[in-house]
VEXFI-954924 format. One record per residue (C-alpha): residue in one letter; y negated, z, x negated. Coordinates in nm, 4 decimals, padded with zeros to 6 digits, m for minus. Example, Ala and Ser with C-alpha at 12.3 -4.5 7.8 and 13.67 -1.06 7.14 Angstrom:
# residues 2
<a, <00.4500, 00.7800, m01.2300>> <s, <00.1060, 00.7140, m01.3670>> 
***
This chain:
# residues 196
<x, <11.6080, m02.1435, m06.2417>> <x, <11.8927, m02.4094, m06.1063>> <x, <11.7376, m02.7113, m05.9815>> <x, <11.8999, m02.8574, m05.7534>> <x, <12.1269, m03.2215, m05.9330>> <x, <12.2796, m03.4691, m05.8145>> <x, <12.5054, m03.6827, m06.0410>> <x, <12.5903, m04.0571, m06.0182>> <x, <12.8920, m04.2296, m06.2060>> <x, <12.9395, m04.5517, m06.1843>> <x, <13.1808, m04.8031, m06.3128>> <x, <13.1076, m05.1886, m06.2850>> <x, <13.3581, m05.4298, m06.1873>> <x, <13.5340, m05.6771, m06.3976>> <x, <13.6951, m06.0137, m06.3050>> <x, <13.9402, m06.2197, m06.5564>> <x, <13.9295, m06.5729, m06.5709>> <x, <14.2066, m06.7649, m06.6891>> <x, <14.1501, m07.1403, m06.7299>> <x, <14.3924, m07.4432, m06.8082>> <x, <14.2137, m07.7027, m06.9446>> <x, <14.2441, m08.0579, m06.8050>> <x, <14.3900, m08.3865, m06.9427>> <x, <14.3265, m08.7938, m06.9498>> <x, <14.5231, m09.0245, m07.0462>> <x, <14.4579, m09.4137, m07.0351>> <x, <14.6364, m09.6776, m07.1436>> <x, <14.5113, m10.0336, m07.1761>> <x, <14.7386, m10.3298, m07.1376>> <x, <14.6111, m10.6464, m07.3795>> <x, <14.4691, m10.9019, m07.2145>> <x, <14.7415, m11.2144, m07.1182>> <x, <14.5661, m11.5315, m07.3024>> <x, <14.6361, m11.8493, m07.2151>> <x, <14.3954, m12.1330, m07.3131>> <x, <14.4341, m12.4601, m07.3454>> <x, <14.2119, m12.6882, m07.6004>> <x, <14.2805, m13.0712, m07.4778>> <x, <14.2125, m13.3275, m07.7486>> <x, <13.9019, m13.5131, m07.7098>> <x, <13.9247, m13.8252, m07.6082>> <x, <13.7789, m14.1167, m07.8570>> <x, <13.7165, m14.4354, m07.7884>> <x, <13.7100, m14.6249, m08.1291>> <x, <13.5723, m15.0519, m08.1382>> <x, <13.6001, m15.2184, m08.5003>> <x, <13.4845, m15.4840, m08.5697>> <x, <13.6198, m15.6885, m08.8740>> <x, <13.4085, m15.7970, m09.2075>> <x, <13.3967, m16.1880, m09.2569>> <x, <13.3769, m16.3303, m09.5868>> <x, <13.2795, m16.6917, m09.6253>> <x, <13.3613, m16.8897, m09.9360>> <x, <13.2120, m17.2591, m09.9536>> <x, <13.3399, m17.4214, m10.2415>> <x, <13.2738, m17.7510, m10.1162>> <x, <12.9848, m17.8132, m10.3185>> <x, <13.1802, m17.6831, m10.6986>> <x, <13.4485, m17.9398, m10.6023>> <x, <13.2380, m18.2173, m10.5445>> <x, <13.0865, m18.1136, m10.8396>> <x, <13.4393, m18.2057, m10.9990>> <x, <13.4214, m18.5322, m10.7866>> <x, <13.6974, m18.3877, m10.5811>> <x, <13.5718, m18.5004, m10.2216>> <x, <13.6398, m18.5859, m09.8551>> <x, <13.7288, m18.9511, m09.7595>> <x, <13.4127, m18.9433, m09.5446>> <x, <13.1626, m18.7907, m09.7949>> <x, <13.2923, m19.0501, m10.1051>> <x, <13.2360, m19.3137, m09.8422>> <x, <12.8721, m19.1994, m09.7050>> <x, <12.7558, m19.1221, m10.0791>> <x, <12.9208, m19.5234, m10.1596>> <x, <12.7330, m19.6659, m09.9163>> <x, <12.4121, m19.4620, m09.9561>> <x, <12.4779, m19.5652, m10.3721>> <x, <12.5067, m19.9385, m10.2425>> <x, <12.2495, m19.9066, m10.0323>> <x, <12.0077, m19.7736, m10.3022>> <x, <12.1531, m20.0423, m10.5282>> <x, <12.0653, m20.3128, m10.2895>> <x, <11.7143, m20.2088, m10.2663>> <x, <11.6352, m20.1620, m10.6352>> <x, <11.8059, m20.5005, m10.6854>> <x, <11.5992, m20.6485, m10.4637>> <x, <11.2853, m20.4855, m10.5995>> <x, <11.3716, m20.6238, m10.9301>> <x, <11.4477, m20.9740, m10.8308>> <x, <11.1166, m20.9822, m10.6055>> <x, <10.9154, m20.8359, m10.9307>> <x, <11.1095, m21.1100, m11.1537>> <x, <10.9814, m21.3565, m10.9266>> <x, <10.6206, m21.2551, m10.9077>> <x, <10.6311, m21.2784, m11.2649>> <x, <10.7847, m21.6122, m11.2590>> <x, <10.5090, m21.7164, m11.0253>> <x, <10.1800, m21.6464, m11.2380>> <x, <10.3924, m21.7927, m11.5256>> <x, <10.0855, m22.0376, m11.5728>> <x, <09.8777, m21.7484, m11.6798>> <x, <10.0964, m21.6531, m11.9799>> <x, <10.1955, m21.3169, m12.0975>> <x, <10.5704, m21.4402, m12.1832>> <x, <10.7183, m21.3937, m11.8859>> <x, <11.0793, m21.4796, m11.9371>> <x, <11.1145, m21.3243, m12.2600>> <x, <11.0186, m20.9853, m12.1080>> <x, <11.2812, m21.0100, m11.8432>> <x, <11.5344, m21.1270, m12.1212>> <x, <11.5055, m20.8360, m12.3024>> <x, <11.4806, m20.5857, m12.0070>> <x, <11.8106, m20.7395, m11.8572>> <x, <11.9385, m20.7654, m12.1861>> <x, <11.9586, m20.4351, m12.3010>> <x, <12.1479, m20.1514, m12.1790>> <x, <12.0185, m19.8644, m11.9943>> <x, <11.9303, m19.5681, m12.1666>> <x, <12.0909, m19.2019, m11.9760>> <x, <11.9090, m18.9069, m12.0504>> <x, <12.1675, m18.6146, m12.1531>> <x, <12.1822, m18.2405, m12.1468>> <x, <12.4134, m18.0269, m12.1073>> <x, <12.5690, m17.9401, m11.7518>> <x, <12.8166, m17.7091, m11.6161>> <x, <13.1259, m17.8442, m11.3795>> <x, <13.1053, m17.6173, m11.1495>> <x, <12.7216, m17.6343, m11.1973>> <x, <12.5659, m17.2415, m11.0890>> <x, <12.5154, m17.1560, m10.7720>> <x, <12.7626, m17.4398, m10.6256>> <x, <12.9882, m17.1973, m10.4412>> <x, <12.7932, m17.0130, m10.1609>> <x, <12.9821, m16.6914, m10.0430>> <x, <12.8763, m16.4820, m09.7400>> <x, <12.9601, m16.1449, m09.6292>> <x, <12.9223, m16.0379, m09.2903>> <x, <13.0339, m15.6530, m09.2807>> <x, <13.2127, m15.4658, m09.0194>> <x, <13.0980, m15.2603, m08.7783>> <x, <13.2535, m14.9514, m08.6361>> <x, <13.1575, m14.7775, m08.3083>> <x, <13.3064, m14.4762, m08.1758>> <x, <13.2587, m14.3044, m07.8310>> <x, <13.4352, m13.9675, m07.8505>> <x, <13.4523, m13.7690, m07.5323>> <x, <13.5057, m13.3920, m07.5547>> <x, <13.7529, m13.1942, m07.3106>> <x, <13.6891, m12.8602, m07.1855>> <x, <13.8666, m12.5831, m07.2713>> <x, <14.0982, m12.4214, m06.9934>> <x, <14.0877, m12.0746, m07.0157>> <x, <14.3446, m11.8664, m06.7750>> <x, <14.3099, m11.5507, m06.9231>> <x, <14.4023, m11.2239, m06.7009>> <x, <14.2216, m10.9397, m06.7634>> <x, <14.4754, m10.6255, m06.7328>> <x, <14.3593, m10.3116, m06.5517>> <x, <14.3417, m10.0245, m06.8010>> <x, <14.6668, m09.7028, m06.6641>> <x, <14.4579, m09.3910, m06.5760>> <x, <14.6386, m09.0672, m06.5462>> <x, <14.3899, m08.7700, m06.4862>> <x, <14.5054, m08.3601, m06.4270>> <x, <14.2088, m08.1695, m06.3271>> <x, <14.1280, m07.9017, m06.5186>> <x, <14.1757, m07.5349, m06.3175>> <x, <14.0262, m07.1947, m06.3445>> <x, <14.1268, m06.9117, m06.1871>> <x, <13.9284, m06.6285, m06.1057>> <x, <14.0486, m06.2850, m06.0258>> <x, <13.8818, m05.9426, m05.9334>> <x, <14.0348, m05.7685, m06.2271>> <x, <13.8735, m05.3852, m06.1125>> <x, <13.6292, m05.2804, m05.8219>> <x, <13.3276, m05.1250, m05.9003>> <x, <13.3085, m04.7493, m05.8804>> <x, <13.0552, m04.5320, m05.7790>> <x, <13.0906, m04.1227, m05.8110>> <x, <12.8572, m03.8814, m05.6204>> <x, <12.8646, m03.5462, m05.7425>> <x, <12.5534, m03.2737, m05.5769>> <x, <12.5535, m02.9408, m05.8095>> <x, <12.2985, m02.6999, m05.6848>> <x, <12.2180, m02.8594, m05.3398>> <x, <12.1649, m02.6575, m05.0164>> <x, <12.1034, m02.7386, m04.7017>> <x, <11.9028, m02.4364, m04.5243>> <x, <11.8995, m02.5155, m04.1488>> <x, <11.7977, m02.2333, m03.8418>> <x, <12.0443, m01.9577, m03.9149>> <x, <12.2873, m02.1680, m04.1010>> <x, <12.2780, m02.2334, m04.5171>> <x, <12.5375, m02.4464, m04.6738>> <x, <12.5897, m02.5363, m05.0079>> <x, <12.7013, m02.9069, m05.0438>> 
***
């Protein structure tokens, strides 16, 4: 028995795509520097040392003196001189004046006149220690130092873009097919049969 078929082909369609890829290029300048570092500005005070040296004192020591000192230490030397010779005479004459009550008055200050005095001595230094006085007063340093800023003029440089797009092109390559094909197939109308 033929059954009645009806047969379908078909072909799908097909596209091509061609493609061109795209490019970037960029291209950076360097920077143009320019800074400027001023010097800092300092502000320097000194102030000098002082040494002192008094040797007044290891001179005199030597008996080398001013005309005004020898003549204040002469009269102050006089001066004591006069008074102890006047403290003797006045104690000579006290003892002269109780001369009644014995005791041997004038041979006593016979032989105290009479003999010379006795100095007391020791070893000394000319210069003696300690006679020359030195003083130090140090120096002083101040400093004031004022920085500068820096002046910085730099220009930053725009970076050279060149950009191609990338492209793809798409084409219909082949249409779609479809086949129809009836084997078998009647059409049976009112009086009429047909075989498609």
């Amino acid at each position: 028995m033929n059954f009645p078929q009806i047969r379908l082909q078909s072909s799908p369609a097909s596209i091509t795509i061609e493609t061109r890829p795209g490019r970037m290029e960029i291209e950076q300048l360097p920077a143009q520097l320019d800074i400027q570092q001023p010097k800092a500005v300092l502000d320097i005070e000194t102030t000098p040392g002082r040494l002192t040296i008094d040797q007044t004192e290891a001179w005199a020591d030597m008996n080398i003196k001013s005309v005004f000192r020898m003549a204040e230490e002469n009269a102050q030397e006089g001066q004591q001189a006069a008074l102890e010779a006047t403290g003797s005479a006045a104690q000579d004459g006290d003892e002269l004046m109780r001369i009644e009550n014995g005791g041997g008055a004038i041979a006593s200050q016979a032989k105290r006149n009479g003999e010379p005095p006795q100095y007391e001595f020791n070893i000394g230094w000319i210069p003696r220690y300690g006679s020359v006085k030195i003083q130090y007063d140090p120096s002083s340093v101040k400093i004031n130092a004022h920085p500068q800023e820096v002046i910085n003029n730099t220009r930053v440089q725009k970076p050279i873009i060149e950009h191609v797009s990338s492209q793809v092109d798409v084409r219909l390559k082949q249409h779609q097919t479809l086949d129809i094909d009836f084997e078998g197939l009647k059409f049976v109308g009112i009086n009429y049969e047909q075989e498609i």
